[in-house]
C-alpha positions as CSV (number, residue, x, y, z in Angstrom):
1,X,-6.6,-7.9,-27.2
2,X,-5.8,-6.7,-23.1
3,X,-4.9,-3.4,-23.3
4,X,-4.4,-0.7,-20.3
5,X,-7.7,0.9,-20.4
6,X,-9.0,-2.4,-20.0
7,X,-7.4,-3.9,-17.1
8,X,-8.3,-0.8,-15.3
9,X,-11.8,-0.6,-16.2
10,X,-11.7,-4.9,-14.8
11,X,-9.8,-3.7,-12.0
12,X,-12.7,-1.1,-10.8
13,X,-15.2,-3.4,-12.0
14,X,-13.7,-6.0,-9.4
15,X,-14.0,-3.1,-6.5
16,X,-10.5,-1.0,-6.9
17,X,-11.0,2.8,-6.1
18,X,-7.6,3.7,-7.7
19,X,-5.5,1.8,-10.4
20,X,-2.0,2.7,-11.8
21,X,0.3,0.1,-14.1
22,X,4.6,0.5,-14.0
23,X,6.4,-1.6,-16.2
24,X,9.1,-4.0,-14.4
25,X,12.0,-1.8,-15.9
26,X,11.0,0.9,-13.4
27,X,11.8,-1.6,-10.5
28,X,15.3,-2.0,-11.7
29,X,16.0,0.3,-8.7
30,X,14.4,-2.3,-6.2
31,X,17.0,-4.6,-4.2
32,X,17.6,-7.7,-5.8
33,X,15.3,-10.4,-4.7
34,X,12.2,-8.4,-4.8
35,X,11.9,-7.0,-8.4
36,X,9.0,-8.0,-10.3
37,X,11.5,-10.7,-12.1
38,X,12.5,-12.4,-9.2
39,X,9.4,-13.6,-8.3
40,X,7.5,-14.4,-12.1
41,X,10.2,-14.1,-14.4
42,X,7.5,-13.8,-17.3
43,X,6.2,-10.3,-16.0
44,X,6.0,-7.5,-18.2
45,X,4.2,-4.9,-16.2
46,X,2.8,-4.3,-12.9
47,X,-0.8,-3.5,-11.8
48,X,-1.3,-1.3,-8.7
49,X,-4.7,-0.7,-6.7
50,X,-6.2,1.1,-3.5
51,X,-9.6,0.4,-1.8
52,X,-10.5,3.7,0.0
53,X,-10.3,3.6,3.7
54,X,-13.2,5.2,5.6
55,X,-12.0,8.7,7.5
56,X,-14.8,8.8,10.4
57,X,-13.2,5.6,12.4
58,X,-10.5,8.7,13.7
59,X,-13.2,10.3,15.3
60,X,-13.0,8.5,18.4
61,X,-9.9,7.4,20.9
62,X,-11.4,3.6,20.7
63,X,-9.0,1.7,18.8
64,X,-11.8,-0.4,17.6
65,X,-13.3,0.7,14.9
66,X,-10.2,1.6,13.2
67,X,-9.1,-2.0,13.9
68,X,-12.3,-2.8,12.0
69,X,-11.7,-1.0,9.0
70,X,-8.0,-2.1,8.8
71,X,-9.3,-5.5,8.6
72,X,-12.2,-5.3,6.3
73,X,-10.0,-2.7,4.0
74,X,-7.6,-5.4,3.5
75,X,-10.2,-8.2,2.8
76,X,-11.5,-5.8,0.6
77,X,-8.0,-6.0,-1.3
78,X,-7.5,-9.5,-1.1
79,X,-11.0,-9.9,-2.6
80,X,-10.2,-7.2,-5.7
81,X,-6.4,-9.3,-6.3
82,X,-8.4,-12.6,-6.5
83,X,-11.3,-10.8,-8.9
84,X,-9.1,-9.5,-11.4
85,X,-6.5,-12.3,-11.7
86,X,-9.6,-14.1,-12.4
87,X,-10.4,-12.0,-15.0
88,X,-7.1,-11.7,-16.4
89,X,-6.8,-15.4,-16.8
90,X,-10.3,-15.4,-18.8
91,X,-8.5,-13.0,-21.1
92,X,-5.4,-15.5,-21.9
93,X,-2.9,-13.0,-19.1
94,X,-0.8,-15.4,-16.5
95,X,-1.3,-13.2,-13.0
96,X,0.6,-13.6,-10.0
97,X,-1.0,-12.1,-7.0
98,X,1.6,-9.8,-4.4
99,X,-0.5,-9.7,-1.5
100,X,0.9,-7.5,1.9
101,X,1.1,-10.7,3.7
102,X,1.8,-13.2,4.9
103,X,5.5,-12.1,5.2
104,X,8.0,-14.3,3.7
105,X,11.2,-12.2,5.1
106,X,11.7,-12.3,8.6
107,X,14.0,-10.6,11.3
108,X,12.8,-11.4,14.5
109,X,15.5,-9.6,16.7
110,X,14.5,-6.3,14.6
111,X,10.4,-7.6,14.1
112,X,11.1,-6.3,10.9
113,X,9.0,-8.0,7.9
114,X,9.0,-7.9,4.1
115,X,6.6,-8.7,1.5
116,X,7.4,-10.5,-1.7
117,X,7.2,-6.7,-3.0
118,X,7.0,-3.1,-0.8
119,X,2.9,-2.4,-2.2
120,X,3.8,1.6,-1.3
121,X,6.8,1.3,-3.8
122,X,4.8,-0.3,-6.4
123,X,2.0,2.3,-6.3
124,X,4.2,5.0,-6.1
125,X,6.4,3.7,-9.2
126,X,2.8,3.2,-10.9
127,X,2.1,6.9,-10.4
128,X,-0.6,6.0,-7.1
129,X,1.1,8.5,-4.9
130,X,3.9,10.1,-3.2
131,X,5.8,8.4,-0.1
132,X,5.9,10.6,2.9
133,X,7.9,11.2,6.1
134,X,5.4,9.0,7.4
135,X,6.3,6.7,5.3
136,X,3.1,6.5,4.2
137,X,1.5,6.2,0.1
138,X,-0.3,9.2,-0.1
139,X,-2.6,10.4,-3.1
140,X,-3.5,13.9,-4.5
141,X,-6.6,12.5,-4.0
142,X,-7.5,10.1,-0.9
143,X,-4.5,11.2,1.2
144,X,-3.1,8.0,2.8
145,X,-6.8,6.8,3.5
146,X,-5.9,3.8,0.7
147,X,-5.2,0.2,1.2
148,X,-3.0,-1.2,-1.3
149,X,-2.6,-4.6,-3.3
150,X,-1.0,-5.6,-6.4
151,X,-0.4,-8.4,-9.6
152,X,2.8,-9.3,-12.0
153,X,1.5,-10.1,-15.0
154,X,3.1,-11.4,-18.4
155,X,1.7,-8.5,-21.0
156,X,3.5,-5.5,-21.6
157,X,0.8,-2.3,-20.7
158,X,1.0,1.6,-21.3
159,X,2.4,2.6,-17.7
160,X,0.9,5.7,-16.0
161,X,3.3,8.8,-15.2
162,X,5.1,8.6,-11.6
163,X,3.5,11.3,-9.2
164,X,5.4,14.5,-9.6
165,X,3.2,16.2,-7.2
166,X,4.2,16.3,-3.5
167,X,2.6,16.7,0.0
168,X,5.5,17.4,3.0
169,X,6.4,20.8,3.4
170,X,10.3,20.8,4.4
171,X,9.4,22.4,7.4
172,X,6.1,19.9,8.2
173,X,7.4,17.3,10.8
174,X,4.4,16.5,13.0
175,X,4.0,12.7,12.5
176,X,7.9,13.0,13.4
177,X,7.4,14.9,16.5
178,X,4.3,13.2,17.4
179,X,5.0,9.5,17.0
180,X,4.3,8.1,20.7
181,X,7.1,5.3,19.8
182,X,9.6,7.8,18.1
183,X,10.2,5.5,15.0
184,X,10.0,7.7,12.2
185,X,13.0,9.4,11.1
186,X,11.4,11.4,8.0
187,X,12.9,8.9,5.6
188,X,12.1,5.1,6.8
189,X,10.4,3.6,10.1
190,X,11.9,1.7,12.8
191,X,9.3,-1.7,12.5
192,X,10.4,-3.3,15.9
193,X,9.8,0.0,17.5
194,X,6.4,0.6,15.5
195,X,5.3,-2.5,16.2
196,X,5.7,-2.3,20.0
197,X,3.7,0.4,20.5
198,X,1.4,0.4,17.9
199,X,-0.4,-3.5,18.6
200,X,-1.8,-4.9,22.1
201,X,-4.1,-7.9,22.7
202,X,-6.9,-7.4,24.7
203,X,-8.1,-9.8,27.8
204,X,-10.5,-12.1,25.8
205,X,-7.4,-12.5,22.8
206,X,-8.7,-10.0,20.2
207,X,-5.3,-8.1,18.8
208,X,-5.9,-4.1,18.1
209,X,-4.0,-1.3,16.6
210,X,-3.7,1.2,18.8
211,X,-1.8,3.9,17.6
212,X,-1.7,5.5,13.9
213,X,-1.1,9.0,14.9
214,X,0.9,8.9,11.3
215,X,-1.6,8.4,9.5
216,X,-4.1,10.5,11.6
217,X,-2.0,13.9,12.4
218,X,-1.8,14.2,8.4
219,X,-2.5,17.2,7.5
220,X,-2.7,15.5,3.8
221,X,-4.8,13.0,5.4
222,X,-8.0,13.1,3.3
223,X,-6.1,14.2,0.1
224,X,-3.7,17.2,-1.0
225,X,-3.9,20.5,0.8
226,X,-3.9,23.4,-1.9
């Protein structure tokens, strides 16, 4: 018989550093159209994850190795979904996979994207973290140096508490002040904008990320200051 303990202990055998479950009922708050339901109607629960993502890439003003870890991170991910569904399945649970991308939802005028689910909305409602005014997931324990995946799946689990803890001090607005593309408001992020400033191509063709000052000003960065 699947229980929680044991899809977490399959979910950090298949690589996850974090693991959290919510049951769909907590997404009744969710838009319509991306609740669990509305993509697997048979879910019962949802599974949340985080690979860690390495700190020492913000030690230099290359964009490069950052760009590097933001794509191995989310390999990383995509290879811990495809584990544990497999794993699941071998245990008699249907799992549906809610990868980050590719996005489904598209406004081009507003380069604004959605995934079949928001990932920082699942792990915060499956007690990962706290959402901050960088709009960033950020755990008590990791700060927002995660990398998040999840999967719908059709047993009903014992859900983990929602975070009660929180990070931003009401006066704390440096990722606000300090965004170079001023698209953070404290409550959402302005995609077009981010995206703007925050991608560029090089000569040969390779695409980098050259700003995250969000995630990097932090000062909850690495985990929860006391």
């Amino acid at each position: 018989m699947i229980n929680a303990q044991k899809v977490k202990s399959m979910a950090v055998d298949a690589g996850a550093d974090l693991v959290g479950i919510a049951s769909v009922q907590r997404f009744d708050v969710a838009p319509e159209g991306f609740r669990p339901k509305d993509i697997f109607l048979g879910a019962q629960s949802v599974i949340a994850y985080a690979k860690r993502f390495p700190d020492g890439v913000f030690s230099t003003e290359s964009p490069v190795p950052y760009t590097f870890a933001s794509s191995v991170t989310l390999q990383e991910v995509f290879r811990v979904t495809y584990g544990l569904i497999m794993r699941l399945e071998d245990q008699g649970v249907t799992a549906m996979p809610i990868p980050s991308e590719p996005y489904e939802h598209w406004v081009e005028e507003k380069r604004e994207g959605r995934g079949l689910m928001s990932l920082k909305h699942i792990g915060n409602l499956a007690g990962l973290g706290v959402i901050g005014k960088n709009t960033l997931l950020t755990n008590d324990q990791y700060g927002n140096l995660i990398t998040l995946g999840a999967i719908l799946v059709d047993t009903a689990l014992q859900e983990d508490p929602i975070a009660e803890y929180s990070f931003c001090r009401d006066d704390c607005e440096i990722c606000l002040r300090n965004c170079p593309a001023g698209a953070l408001d404290g409550m959402t992020v302005d995609q077009k904008t981010c995206r703007e400033r925050s991608q560029s191509v090089t000569k040969k063709g390779y695409s980098l990320y050259t700003r995250n000052l969000c995630r990097k000003i932090c000062p909850n960065r690495t985990g929860i200051v006391k």
